[in-house]
C-alpha positions in Angstrom: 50.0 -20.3 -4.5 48.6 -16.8 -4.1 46.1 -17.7 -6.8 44.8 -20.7 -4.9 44.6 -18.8 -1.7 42.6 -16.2 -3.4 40.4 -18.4 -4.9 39.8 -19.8 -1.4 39.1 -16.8 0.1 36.6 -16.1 -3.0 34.7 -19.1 -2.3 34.7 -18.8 1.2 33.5 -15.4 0.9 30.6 -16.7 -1.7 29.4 -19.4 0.8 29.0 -16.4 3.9 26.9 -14.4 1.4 25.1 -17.4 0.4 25.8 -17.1 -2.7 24.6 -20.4 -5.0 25.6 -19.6 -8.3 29.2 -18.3 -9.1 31.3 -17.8 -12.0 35.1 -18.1 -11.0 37.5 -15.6 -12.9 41.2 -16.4 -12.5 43.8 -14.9 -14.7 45.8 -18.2 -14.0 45.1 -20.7 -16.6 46.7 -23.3 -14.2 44.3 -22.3 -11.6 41.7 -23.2 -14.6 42.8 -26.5 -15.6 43.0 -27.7 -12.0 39.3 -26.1 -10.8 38.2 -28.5 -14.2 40.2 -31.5 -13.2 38.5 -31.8 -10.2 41.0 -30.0 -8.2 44.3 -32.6 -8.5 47.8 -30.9 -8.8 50.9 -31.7 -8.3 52.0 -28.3 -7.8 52.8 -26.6 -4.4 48.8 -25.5 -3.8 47.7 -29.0 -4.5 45.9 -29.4 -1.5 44.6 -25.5 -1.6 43.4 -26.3 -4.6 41.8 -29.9 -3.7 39.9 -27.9 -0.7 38.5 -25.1 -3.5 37.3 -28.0 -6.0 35.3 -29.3 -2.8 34.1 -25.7 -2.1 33.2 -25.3 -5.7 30.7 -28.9 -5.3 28.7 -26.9 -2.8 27.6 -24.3 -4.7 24.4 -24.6 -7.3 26.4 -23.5 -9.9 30.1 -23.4 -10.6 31.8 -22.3 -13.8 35.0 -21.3 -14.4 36.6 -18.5 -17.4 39.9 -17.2 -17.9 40.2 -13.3 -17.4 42.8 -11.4 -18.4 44.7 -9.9 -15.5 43.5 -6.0 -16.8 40.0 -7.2 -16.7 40.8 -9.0 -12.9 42.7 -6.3 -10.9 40.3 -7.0 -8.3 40.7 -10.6 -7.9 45.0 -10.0 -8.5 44.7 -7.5 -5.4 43.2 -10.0 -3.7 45.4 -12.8 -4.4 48.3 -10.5 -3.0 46.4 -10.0 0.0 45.4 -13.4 0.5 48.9 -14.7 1.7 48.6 -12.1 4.6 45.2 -11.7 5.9 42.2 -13.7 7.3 38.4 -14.2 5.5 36.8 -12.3 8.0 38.6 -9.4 7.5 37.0 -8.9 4.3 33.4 -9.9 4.9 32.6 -7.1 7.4 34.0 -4.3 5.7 35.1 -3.9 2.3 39.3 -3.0 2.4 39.4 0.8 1.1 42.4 -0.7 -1.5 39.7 -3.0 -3.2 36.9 -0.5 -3.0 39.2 2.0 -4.8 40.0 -0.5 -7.7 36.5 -1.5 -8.0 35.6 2.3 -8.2 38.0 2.7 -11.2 36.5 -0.4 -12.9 33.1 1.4 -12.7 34.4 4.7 -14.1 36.2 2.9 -17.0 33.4 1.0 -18.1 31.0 4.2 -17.8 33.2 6.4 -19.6 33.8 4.1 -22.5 
């Protein structure tokens, strides 16, 4: 469920910065499977999920690839965060928690 929800959120967050042309990067193969299925589940997010495949159609582009979960801390942060805060909270101003992780991502990648 907190995948879906983040991967909501994602999209919705795409669309306000018109984006056109997105690559979606869940660690959750399930979340996968569905996004390529057209967005039918059974599971509990079934209809999150159904919402984020019609999302997806509005965009120029749409591709999804499995990332491991130390590759996506990011987009797992997120997810947690999903379940208790509102879009718009994010699109203003960056949260200071995400910033951080996206800061150690940068100094990994330029210190290897």
């Amino acid at each position: 469920m907190a995948e879906a929800l983040a991967l909501k959120l994602g999209l919705t967050l795409a669309q306000r910065a018109e984006c056109n042309r997105i690559i979606i990067n869940p660690d959750n193969l399930k979340v996968i499977e569905t996004m390529q299925d057209g967005g039918q589940s059974a599971g509990a997010a079934a209809a999150i999920l159904e919402d984020c495949f019609l999302y997806a159609c509005d965009f120029v582009m749409t591709r999804s690839e499995h990332c491991n979960r130390e590759a996506n801390k990011v987009a797992h942060e997120l997810a947690r965060l999903a379940r208790f805060s509102l879009t718009s909270d994010y699109f203003e101003e960056p949260l200071n928690k995400i910033v951080m992780i996206l800061t150690n991502d940068v100094t990994v990648i330029s210190n290897e």
